[in-house]
Structure formats: structure tokens, C-alpha cells
N, C-alpha and C positions, 0 to 999 in steps of 0.2 A: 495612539495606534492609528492605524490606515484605515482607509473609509470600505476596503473592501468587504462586501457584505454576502448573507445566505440566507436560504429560505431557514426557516426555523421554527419553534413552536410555542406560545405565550406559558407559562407552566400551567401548570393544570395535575391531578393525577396521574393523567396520562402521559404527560412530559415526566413527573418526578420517578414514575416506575423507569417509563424508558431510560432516564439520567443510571439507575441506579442497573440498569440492564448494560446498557451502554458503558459502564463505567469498570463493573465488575467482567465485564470480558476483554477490555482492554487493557486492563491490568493483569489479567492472565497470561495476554500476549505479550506483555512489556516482562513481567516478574519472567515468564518462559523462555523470552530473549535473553535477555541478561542474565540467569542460572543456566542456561545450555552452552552459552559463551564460555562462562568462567571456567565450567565443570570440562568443554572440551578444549579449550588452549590448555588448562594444566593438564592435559593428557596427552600418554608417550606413543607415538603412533608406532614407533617397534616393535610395541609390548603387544600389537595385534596380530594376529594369527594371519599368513600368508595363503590359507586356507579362501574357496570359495565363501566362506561363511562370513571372515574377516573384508572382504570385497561387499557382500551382503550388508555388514555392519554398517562400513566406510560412508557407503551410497544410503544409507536409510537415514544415518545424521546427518547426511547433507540436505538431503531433501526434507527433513524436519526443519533445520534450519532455515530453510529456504522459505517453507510456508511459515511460519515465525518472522521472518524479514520483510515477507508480504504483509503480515498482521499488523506492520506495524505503519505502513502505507495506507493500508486501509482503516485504518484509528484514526488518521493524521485526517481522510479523506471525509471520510464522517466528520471529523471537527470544521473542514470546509465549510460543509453541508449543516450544521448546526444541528445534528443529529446525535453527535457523542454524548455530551453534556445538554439536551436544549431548557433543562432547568437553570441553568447558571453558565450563562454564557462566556464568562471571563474565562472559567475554569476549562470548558469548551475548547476554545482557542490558544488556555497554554500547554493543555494537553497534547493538542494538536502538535501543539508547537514543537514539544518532547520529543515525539514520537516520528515526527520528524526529522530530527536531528540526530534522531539514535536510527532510522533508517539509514539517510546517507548525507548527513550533513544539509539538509537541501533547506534554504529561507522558506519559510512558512507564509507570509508575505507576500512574497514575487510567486510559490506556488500556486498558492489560492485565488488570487487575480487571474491567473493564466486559466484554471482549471475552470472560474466560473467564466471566463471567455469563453472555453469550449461548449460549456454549457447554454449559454446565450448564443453562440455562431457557428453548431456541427457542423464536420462538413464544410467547410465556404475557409476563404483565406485567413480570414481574421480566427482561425483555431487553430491554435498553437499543436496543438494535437495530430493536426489532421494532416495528410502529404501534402506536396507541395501542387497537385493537378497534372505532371509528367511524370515524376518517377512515383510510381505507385507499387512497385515490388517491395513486395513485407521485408527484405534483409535492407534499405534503402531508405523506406519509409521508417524503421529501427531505427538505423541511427540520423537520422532527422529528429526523429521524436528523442531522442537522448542528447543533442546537440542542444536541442533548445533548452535544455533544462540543467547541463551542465555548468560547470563556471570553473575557474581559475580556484577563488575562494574554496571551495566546496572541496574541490578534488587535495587542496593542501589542507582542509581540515581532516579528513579522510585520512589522508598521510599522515596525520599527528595525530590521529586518534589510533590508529595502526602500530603508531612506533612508539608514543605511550604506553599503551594498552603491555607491549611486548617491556619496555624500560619498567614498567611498575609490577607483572608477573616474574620477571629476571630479577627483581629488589626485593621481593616481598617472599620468595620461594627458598626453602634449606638449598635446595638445585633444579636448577632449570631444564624443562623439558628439551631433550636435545631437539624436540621434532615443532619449536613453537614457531618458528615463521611459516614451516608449511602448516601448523594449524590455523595460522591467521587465516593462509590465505585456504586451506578447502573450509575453513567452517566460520568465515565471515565475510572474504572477497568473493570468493566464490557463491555462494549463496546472496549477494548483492546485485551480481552478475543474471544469475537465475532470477531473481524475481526481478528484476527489471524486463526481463524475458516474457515473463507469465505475466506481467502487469497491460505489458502493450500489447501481447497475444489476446487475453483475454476480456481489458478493457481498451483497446484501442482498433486494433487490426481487425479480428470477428468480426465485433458488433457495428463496426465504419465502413468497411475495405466494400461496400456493393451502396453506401448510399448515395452516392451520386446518379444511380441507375431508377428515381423517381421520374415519373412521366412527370408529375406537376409541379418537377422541378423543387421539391421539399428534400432538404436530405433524410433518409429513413436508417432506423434505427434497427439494427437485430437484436434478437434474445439469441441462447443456446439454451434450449429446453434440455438440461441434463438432470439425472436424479439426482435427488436431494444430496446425497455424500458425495454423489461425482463432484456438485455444482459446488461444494465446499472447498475441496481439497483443492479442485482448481483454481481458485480464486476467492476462496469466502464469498461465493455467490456473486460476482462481477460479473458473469456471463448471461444474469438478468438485465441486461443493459438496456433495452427498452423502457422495460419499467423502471430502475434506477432515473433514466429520463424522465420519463414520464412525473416518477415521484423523487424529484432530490433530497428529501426531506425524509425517507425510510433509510433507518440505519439497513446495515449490512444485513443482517441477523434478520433482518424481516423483508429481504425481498424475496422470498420461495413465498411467503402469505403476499405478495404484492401481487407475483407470479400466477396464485390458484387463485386470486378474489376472495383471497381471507382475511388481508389487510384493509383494518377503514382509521382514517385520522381525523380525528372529529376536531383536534383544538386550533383554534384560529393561529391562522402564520403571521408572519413578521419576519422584516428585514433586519436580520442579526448583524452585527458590526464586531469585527474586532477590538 
């Protein structure tokens, strides 16, 4: 494996509950993905009512979708951070790995390097994340930040996983949903689309887009102090991005206790290794 590494936590109690915290809600999100996938490609989008209701319908599984497609980013992101698994760190990172790859195809590897760059150099040139210091408009600094992260490989796995997906629902079914490419594309491209959106909205653009505006020259960090279910729905709590800073090492799940000063991590860290 690669030498790239994460804060992380020696086990302990406190590590084995988090493991099992940490383990059992990312399996929610992965079992969630992959059952809302299935259940809505086999279905006939005809057979839905042209009714406002059916417009209603349309738009609530996408956007369910959508946060489920972030879930699984943020699984992958935590495995970075040695936060998903940090009793077993193997498990950790092939998790990561997974979750990953059923996001959007992306190397777990070249991410994780990148992502602890940004962590080590907000702000400044060497962060893969951050603009480039002239064009700073958020539709600009979008796809900069989706440039660096795309690839050749990636987008032809994507295509084969697309046209699989569609080759083994078309084999496997008495008859094929007449409406399965446009399923593909509103309740899996589409929602890849969207949370790439909400990903650099609310962990890139926010909580970046003013740090360069320290007098002492330090880049600074925002939070979006939203309630509790806002700061959920928007981003599984990403818009704690200070303290996410501050504490790399607090899963997702526990940055609102990071946020009030009700989070404490007692067990000694270490530098996790893939």
C-alpha cells in the first residue's frame, strides 16, 4: 500500500464503540444506495402520474438519492481521516476504498493524498482544493475543483458501470423498463452531478471562499452554524468545517458535539497508514 497517512486513534473502548458507530451508519448508507438504485432503475417512469404529485414524487427520489450519493463520500472521507474504522485500520481504508468507487469511480489513493494536502496547505497553492488566486467565482472555482479530480480512467469506468448496470437489468428482467436510461440518468447521473454540487458548496466554497481575508496572513476557516437537521441534510454536517479542521479525527456523526463542546477524545493518535 501507499505511505499515505491520517490522524487516527490507538484502539481503546472509545475507538471500538466509534468502529462500531462508524461502521453501522455506513452501512446504512451503502445498503440505502444500492437498494434505492435497484428498486428505481426497475421502475416505469410512465406508470407515474403527470399530476403535480407525480413532479413531487420525481424530485424527492432524486434528492434522496442525491444525499445517499453524498453518504457515500463522506464514508470514503472519514476513511481518509481514520475515523470510520479507527479500530482496524485495514478494514478503514478498504472501506473507504468501496465507498469510493460505488461514489464515482474515484482512486482512493491519489484522493486521499490530495485531500490530506488540503489539509496540511488550506488555502495556499499547494491545495488541490482551493482556486487558483484569479478566478475566484464559485461556477470557475467548480470546475477547477472537478478538473483536478477527474480522469480519463474514472469517467470510462463510470460509462461501464452505466452500461453494465443497464446490459444486466435488460438480462435479468421478464421485460425491460421502457424508461431505464432515463432512470440511469435522473436517479444515478444525475444525482452524482448534485452531490458533487453540495460537496464543494458546502465543503469547499463556504467554508474557503473569505480565507484569504486574514490580516495575519493565516488562511481561516468558516463554520455555517445551521441546526442540527439543516446541518444534516445539507451535507452530513460538512458545513462544521472549522472544526472538522480543527479536529480531523471526529467522524461526521460527531461534529454538532465538536461544534457545542460536547465532544472530548481522550485516546492517544497516530499516524494511520494505508
Amino acid at each position: 500500500m501507499g505511505a499515505d497517512a491520517s490522524v487516527s486513534a490507538t484502539p481503546s473502548v472509545g475507538t471500538t464503540l466509534g468502529s462500531l458507530t462508524g461502521l453501522g451508519l455506513a452501512l446504512l448508507i451503502v445498503v440505502g444506495w444500492l437498494v434505492s438504485l435497484v428498486a428505481l432503475l426497475r421502475g416505469n417512469l410512465t406508470a407515474m402520474p403527470s399530476s403535480w404529485i407525480g413532479v413531487l414524487t420525481l424530485c424527492s427520489q432524486i434528492l434522496m438519492r442525491t444525499f445517499l450519493q453524498t453518504g457515500l463520500f463522506i464514508v470514503a472521507h472519514d476513511a481518509m481521516h481514520g475515523s470510520l474504522l479507527p479500530a482496524v485500520p485495514r478494514w478503514n481504508h478498504r472501506l473507504g476504498r468501496l465507498a469510493l468507487s460505488l461514489y464515482a469511480c474515484l482512486p482512493y489513493s491519489s484522493c486521499h493524498k490530495k485531500h490530506l494536502q488540503h489539509h496540511g496547505y488550506p488555502g495556499t497553492s499547494r491545495d488541490p482544493d482551493f482556486h487558483d488566486g484569479v478566478n475566484v467565482h464559485a461556477a470557475v472555482w467548480y470546475l477547477r475543483f472537478m478538473r483536478s479530480y477527474l480522469s480519463m480512467p474514472q469517467i470510462c469506468g463510470l460509462a461501464a458501470a452505466w452500461i453494465g448496470t443497464a446490459a444486466l437489468i435488460a438480462a435479468s428482467s421478464p421485460s425491460t423498463p421502457p424508461t431505464l436510461a432515463l432512470n440511469i440518468a435522473l436517479f444515478w447521473m444525475l444525482p452524482l452531478v448534485l452531490s458533487s454540487v453540495q460537496l464543494f458548496l458546502f465543503g469547499t466554497y463556504l467554508p474557503h471562499r473569505l480565507g484569504q481575508a486574514g490580516e495575519d496572513g493565516v488562511h481561516h476557516v468558516e463554520s455555517l452554524p445551521l441546526p442540527a437537521f439543516l446541518s444534516l441534510v445539507s451535507c452530513y454536517h460538512f458545513g462544521f468545517h472549522l472544526e472538522h479542521h480543527q479536529h480531523p479525527e471526529a467522524a461526521w456523526y460527531e461534529l454538532p458535539g465538536v461544534h457545542n463542546g460536547r465532544w472530548t477524545h481522550s485516546a492517544t493518535t497516530h499516524e494511520q497508514a494505508e
